[in-house]
PyMOL CGO cylinders between C-alpha atoms (Angstrom):
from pymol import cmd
from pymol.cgo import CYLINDER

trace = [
    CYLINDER, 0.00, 0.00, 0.00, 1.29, 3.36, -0.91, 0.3, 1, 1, 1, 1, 1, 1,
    CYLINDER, 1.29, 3.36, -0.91, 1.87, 6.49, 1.43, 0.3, 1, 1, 1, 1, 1, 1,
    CYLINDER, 1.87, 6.49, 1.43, 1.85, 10.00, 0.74, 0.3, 1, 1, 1, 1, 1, 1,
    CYLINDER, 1.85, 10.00, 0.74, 5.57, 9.63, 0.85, 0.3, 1, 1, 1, 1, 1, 1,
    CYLINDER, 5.57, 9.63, 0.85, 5.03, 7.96, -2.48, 0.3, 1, 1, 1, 1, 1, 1,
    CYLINDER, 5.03, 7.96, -2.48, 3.49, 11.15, -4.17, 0.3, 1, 1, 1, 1, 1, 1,
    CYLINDER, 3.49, 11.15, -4.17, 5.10, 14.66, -5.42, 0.3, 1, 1, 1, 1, 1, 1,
    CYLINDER, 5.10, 14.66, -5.42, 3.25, 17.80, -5.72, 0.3, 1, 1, 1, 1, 1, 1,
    CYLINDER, 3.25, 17.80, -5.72, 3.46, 18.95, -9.43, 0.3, 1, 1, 1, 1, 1, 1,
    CYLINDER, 3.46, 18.95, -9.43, 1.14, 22.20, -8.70, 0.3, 1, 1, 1, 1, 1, 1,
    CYLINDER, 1.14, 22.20, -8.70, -1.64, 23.92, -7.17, 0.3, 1, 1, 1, 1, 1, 1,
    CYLINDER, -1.64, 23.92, -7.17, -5.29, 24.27, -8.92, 0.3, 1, 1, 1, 1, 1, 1,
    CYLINDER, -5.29, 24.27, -8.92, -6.16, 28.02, -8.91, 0.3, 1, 1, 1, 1, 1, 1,
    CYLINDER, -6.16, 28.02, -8.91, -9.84, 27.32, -10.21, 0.3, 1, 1, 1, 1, 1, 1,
    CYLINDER, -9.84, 27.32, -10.21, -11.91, 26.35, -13.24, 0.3, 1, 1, 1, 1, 1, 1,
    CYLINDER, -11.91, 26.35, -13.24, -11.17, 27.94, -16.62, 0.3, 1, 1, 1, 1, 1, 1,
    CYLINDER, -11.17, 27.94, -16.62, -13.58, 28.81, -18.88, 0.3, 1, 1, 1, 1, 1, 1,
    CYLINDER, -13.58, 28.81, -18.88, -16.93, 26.36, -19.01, 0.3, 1, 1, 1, 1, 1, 1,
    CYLINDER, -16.93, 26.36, -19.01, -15.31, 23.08, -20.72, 0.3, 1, 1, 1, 1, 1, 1,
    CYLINDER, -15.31, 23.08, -20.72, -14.28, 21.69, -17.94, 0.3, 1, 1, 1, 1, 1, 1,
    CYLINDER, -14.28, 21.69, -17.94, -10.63, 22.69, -17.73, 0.3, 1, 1, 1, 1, 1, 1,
    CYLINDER, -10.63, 22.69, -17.73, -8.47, 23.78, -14.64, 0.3, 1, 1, 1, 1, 1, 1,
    CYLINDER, -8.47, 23.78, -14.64, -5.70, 27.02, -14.28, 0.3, 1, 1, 1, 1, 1, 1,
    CYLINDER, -5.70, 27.02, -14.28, -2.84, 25.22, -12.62, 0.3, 1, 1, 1, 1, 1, 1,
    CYLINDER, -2.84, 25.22, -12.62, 0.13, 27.02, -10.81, 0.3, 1, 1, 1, 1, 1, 1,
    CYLINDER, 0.13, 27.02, -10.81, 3.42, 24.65, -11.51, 0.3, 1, 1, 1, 1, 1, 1,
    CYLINDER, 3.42, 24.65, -11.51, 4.97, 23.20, -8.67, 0.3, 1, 1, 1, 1, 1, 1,
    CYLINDER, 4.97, 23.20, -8.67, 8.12, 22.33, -10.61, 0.3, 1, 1, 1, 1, 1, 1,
    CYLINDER, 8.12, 22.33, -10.61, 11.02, 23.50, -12.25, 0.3, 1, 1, 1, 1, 1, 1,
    CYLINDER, 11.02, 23.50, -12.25, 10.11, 23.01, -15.66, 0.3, 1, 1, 1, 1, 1, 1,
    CYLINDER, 10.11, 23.01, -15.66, 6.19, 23.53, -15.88, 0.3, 1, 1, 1, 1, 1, 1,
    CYLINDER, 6.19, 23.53, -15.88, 6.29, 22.35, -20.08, 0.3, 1, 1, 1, 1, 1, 1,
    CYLINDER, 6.29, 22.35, -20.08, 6.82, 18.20, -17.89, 0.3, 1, 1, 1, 1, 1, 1,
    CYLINDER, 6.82, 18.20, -17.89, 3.10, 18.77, -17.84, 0.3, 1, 1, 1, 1, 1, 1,
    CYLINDER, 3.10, 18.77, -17.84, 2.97, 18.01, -21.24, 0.3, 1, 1, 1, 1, 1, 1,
    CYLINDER, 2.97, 18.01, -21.24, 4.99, 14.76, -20.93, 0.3, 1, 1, 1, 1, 1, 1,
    CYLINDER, 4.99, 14.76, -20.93, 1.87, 13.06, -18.34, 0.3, 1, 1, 1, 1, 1, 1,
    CYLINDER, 1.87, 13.06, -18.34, -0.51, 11.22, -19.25, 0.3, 1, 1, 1, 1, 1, 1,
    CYLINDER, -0.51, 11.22, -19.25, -2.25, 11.47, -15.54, 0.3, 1, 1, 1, 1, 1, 1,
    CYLINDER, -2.25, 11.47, -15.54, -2.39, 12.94, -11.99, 0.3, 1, 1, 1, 1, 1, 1,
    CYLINDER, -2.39, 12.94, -11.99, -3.12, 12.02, -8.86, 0.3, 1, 1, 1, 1, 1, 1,
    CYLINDER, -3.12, 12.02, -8.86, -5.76, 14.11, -6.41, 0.3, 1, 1, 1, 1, 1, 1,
    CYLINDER, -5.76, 14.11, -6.41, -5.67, 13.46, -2.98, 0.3, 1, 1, 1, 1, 1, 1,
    CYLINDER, -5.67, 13.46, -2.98, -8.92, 13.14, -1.57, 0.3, 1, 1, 1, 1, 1, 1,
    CYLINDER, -8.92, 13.14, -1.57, -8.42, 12.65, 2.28, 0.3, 1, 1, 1, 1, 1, 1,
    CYLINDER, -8.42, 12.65, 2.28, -6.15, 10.15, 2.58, 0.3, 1, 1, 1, 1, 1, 1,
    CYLINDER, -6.15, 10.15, 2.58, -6.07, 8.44, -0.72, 0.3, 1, 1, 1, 1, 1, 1,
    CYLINDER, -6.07, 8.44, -0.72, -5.01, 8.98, -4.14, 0.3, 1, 1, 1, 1, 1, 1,
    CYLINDER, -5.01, 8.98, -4.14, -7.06, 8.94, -7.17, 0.3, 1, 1, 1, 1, 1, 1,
    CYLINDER, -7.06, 8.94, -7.17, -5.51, 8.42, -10.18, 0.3, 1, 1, 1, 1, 1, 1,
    CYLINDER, -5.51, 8.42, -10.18, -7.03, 10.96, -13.23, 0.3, 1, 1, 1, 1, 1, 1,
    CYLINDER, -7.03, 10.96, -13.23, -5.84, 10.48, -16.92, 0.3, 1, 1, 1, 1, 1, 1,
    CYLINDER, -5.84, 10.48, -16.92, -4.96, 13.88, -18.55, 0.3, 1, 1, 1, 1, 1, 1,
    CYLINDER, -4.96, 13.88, -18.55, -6.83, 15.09, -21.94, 0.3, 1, 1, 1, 1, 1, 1,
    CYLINDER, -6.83, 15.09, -21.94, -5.10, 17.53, -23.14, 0.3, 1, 1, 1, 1, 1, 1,
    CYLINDER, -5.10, 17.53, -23.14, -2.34, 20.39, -21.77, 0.3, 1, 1, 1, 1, 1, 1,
    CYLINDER, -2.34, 20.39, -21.77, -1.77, 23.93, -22.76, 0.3, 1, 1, 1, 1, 1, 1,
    CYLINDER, -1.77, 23.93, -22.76, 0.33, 26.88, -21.26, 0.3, 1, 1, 1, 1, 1, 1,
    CYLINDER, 0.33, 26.88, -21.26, -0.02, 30.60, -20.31, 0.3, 1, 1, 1, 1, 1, 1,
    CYLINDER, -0.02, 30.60, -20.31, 2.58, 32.82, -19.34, 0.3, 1, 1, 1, 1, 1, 1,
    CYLINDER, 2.58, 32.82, -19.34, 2.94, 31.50, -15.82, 0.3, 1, 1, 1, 1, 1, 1,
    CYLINDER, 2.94, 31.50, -15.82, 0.52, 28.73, -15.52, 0.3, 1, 1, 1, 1, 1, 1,
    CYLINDER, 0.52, 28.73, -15.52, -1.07, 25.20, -16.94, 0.3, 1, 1, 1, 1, 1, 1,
    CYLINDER, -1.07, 25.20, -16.94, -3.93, 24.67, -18.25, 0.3, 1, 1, 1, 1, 1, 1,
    CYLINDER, -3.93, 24.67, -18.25, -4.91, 21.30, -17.39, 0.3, 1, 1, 1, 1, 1, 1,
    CYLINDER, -4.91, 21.30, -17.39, -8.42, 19.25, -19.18, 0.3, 1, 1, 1, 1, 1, 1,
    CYLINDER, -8.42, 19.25, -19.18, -8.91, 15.64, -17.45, 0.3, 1, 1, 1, 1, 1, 1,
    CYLINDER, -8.91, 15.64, -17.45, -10.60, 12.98, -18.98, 0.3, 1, 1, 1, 1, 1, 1,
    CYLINDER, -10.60, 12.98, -18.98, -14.10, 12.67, -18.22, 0.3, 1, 1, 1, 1, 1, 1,
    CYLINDER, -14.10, 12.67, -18.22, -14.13, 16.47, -16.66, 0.3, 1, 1, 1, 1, 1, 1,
    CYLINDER, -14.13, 16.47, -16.66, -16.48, 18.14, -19.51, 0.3, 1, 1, 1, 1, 1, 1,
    CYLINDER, -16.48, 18.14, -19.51, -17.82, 21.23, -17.96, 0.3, 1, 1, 1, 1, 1, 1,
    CYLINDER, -17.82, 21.23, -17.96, -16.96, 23.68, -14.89, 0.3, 1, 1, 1, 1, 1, 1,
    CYLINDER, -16.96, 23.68, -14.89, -19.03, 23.02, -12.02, 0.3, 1, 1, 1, 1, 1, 1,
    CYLINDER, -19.03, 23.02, -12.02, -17.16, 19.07, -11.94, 0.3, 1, 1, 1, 1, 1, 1,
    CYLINDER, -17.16, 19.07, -11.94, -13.77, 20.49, -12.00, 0.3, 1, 1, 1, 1, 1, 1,
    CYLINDER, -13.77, 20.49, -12.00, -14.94, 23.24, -9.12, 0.3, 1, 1, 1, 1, 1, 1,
    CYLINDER, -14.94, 23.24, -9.12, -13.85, 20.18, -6.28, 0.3, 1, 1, 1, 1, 1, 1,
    CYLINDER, -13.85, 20.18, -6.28, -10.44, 20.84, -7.62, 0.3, 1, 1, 1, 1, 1, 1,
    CYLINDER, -10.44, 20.84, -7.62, -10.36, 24.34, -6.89, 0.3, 1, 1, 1, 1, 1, 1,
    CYLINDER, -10.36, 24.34, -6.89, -7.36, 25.53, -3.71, 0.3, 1, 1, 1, 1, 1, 1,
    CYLINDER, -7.36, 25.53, -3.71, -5.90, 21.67, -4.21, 0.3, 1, 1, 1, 1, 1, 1,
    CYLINDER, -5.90, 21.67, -4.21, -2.79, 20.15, -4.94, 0.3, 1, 1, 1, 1, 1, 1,
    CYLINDER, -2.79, 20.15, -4.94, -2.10, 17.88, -7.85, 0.3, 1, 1, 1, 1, 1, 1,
    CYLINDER, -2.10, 17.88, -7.85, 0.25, 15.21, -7.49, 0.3, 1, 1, 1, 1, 1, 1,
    CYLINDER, 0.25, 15.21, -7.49, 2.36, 12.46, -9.37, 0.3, 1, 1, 1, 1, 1, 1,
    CYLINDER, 2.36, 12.46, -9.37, 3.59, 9.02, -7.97, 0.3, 1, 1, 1, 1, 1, 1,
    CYLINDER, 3.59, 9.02, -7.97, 7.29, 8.89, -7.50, 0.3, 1, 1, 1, 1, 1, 1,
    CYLINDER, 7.29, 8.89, -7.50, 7.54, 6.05, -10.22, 0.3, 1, 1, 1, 1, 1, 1,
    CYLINDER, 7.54, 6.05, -10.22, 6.80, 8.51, -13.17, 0.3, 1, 1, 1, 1, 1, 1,
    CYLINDER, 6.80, 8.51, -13.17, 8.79, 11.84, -11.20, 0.3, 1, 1, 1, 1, 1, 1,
    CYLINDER, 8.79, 11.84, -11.20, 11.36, 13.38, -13.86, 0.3, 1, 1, 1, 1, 1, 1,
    CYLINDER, 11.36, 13.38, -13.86, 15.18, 12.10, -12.70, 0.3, 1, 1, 1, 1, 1, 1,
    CYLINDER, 15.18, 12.10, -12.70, 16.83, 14.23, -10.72, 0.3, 1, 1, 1, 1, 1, 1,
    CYLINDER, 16.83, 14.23, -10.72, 21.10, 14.87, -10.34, 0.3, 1, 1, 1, 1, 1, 1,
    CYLINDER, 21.10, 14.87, -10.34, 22.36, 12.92, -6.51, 0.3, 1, 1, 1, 1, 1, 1,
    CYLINDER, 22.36, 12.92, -6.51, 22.90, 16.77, -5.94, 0.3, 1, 1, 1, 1, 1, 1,
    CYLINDER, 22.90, 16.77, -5.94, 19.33, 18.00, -6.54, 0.3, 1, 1, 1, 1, 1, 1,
    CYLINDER, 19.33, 18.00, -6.54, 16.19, 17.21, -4.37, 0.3, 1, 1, 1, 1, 1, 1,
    CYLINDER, 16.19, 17.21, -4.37, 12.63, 17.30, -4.30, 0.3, 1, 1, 1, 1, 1, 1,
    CYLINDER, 12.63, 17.30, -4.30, 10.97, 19.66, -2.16, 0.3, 1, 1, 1, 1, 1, 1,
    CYLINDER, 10.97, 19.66, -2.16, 8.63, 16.86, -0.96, 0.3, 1, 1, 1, 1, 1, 1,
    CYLINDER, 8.63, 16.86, -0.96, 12.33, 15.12, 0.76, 0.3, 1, 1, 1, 1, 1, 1,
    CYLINDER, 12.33, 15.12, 0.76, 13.60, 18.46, 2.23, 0.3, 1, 1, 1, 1, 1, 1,
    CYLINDER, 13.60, 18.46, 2.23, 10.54, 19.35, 4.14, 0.3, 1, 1, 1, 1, 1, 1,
    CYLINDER, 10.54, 19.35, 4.14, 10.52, 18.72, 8.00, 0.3, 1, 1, 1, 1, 1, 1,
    CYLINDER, 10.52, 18.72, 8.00, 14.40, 17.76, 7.60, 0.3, 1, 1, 1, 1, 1, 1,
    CYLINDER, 14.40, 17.76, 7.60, 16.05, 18.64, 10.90, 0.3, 1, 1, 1, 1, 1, 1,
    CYLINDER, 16.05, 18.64, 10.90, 18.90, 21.44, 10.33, 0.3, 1, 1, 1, 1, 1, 1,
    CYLINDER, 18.90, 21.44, 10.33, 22.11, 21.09, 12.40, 0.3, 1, 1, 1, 1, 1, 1,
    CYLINDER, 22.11, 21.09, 12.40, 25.27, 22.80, 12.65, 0.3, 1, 1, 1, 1, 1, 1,
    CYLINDER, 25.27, 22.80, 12.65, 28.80, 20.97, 11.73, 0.3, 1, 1, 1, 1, 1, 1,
    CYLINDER, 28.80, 20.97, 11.73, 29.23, 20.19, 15.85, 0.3, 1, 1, 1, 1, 1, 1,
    CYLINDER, 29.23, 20.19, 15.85, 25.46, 18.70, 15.31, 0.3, 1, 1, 1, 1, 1, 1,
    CYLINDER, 25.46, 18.70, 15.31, 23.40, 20.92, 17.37, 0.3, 1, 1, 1, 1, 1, 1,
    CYLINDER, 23.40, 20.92, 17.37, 20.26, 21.71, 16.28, 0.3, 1, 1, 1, 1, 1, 1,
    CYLINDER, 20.26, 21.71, 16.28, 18.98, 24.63, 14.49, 0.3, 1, 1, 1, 1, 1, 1,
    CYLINDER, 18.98, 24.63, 14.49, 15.96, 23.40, 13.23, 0.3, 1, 1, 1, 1, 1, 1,
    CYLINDER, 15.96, 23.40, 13.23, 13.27, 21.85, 11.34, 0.3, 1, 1, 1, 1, 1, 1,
    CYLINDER, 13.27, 21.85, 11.34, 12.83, 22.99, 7.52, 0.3, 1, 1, 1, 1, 1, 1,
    CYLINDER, 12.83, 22.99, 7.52, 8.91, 24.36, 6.72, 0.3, 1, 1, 1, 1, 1, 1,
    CYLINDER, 8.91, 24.36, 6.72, 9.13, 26.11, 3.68, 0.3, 1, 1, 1, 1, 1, 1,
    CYLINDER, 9.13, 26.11, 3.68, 11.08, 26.19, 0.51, 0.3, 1, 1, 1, 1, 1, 1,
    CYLINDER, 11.08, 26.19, 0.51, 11.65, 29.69, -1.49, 0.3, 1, 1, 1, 1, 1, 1,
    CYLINDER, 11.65, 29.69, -1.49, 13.10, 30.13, -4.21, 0.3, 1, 1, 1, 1, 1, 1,
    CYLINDER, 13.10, 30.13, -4.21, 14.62, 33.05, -4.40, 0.3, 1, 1, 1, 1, 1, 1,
    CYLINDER, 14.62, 33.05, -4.40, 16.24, 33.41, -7.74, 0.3, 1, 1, 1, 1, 1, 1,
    CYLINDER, 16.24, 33.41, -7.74, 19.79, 32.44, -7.54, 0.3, 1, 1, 1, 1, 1, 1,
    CYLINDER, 19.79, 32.44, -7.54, 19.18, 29.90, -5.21, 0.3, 1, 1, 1, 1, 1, 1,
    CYLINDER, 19.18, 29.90, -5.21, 16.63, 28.00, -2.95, 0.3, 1, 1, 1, 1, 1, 1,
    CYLINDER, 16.63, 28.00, -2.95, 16.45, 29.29, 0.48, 0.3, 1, 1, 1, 1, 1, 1,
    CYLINDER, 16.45, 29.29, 0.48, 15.28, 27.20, 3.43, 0.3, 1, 1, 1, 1, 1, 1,
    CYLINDER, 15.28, 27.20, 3.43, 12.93, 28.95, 5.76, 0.3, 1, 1, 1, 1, 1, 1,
    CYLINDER, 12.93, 28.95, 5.76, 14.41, 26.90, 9.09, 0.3, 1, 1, 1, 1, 1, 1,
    CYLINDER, 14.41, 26.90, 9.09, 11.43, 26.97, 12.29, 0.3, 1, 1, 1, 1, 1, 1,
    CYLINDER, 11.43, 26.97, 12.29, 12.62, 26.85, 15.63, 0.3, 1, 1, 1, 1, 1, 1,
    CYLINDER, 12.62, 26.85, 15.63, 12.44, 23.76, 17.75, 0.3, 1, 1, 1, 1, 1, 1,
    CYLINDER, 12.44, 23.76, 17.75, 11.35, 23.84, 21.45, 0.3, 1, 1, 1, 1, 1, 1,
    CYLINDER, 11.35, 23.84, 21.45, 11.48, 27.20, 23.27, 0.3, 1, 1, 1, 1, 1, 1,
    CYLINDER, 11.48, 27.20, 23.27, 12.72, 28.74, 19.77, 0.3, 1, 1, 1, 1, 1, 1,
    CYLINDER, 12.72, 28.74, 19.77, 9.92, 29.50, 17.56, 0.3, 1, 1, 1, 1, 1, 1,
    CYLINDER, 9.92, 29.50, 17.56, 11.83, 32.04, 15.57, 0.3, 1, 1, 1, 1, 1, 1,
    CYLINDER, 11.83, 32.04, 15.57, 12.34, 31.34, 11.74, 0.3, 1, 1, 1, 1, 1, 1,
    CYLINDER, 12.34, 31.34, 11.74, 15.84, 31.35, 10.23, 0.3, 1, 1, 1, 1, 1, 1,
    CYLINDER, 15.84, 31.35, 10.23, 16.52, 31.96, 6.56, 0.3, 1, 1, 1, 1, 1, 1,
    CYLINDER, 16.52, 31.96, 6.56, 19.45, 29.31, 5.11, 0.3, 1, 1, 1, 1, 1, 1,
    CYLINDER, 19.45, 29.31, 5.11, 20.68, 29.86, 1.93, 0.3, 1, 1, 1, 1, 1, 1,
    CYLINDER, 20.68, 29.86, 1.93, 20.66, 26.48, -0.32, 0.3, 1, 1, 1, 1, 1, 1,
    CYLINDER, 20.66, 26.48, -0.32, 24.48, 26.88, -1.17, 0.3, 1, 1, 1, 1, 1, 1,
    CYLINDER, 24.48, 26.88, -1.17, 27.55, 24.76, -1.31, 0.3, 1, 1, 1, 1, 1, 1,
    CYLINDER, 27.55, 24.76, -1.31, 29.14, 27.10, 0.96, 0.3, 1, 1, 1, 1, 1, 1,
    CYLINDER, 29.14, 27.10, 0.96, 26.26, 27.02, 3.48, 0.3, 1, 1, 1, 1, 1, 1,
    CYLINDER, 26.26, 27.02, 3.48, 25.16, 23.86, 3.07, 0.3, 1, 1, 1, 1, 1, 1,
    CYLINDER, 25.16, 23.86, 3.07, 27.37, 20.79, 3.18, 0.3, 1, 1, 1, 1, 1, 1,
    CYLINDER, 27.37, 20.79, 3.18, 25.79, 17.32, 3.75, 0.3, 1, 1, 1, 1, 1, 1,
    CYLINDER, 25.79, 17.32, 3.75, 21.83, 16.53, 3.15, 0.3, 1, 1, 1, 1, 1, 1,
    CYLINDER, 21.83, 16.53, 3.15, 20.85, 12.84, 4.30, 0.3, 1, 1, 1, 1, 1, 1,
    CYLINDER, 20.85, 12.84, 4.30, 17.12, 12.16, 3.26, 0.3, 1, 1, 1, 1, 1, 1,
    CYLINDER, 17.12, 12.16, 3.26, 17.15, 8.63, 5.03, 0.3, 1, 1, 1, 1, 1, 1,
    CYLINDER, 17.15, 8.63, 5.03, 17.99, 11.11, 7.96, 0.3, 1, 1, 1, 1, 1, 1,
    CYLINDER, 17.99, 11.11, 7.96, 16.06, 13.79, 7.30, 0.3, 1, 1, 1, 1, 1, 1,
    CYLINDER, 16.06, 13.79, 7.30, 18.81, 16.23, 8.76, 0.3, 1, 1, 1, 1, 1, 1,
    CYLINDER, 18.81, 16.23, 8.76, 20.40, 18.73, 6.98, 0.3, 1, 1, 1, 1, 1, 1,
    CYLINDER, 20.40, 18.73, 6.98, 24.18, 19.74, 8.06, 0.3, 1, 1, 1, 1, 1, 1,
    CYLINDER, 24.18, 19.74, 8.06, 25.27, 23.49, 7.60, 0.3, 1, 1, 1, 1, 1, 1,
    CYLINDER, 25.27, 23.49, 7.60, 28.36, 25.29, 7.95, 0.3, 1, 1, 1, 1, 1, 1,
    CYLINDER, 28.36, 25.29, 7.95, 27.04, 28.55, 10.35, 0.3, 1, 1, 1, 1, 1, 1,
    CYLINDER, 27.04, 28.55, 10.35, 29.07, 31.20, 8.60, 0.3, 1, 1, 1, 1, 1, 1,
    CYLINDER, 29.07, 31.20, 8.60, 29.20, 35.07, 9.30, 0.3, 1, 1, 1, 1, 1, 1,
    CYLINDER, 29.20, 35.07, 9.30, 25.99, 37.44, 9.41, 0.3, 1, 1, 1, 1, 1, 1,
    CYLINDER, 25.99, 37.44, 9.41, 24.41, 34.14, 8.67, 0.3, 1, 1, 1, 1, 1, 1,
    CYLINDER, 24.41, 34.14, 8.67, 22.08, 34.18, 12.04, 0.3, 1, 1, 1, 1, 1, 1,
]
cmd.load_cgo(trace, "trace")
């Protein structure tokens, strides 16, 4: 039986566009034209998956335009509307051993290089020149931390882990 481990986030239904039954989807992903490479989805309804074959793809300027199979008019694809779409790990585009999927990073614990820790991970930004991790405090320190996704910065990430190791440099905190 699958988990929601076993699912990525490929974007984020804005609502129904136009009356034919199609959705305006904001990319989750690096490349938002890999839309046009699936031939499904999954929507997470509670706790499970459902599996949707895709009809047909097109692109604006900054978002997807997504038509599912047996999804004709607007008020059936108006459930979709503020949710996430999702694809199983088994069909996820190949990434580098130095690249990672936002899904892995999130809720890693962050610790310095003498392993005390910083904290947990909750947000990704990207922030043009690189990704920035928005660190939350642990315990007593609720405060967020902002930790730049950088060679310099960053030096070991262990998913089986989940801990991230940085290198605390000047004006960093």
């Amino acid at each position: 039986m699958r988990t929601e481990s076993d699912y990525l986030i490929i974007g984020k239904v804005c609502r129904p566009f136009g009356v034919a039954g199609e959705l305006k989807v904001l990319p989750i992903t690096d490349d938002m034209r890999r839309f046009g490479k699936l031939k499904f989805i999954y929507h997470k309804r509670g706790k499970s998956f459902t599996k949707i074959p895709i009809e047909t793809v097109r692109y604006t300027k900054q978002s997807v335009i997504l038509k599912l199979k047996d999804y004709n008019c607007r008020d059936s694809v108006a459930v979709f509307s503020g949710s996430y779409l999702y694809i199983d790990r088994e069909n996820a585009i190949q990434i580098d051993e130095q690249s990672y999927y936002y899904y892995d990073l999130a809720g890693c614990i962050v610790v310095n290089n003498e392993g005390s820790v910083i904290g947990k991970v909750s947000d990704i930004i990207n922030a043009g020149t690189c990704d920035v991790y928005v660190v939350s405090g642990i315990g007593e320190e609720k405060d967020h931390r902002f930790i730049p996704a950088v060679k310099e910065v960053v030096k070991k990430i262990d998913i089986k882990k989940k801990e991230i190791t940085i290198d605390v440099i000047d004006g960093l905190f």
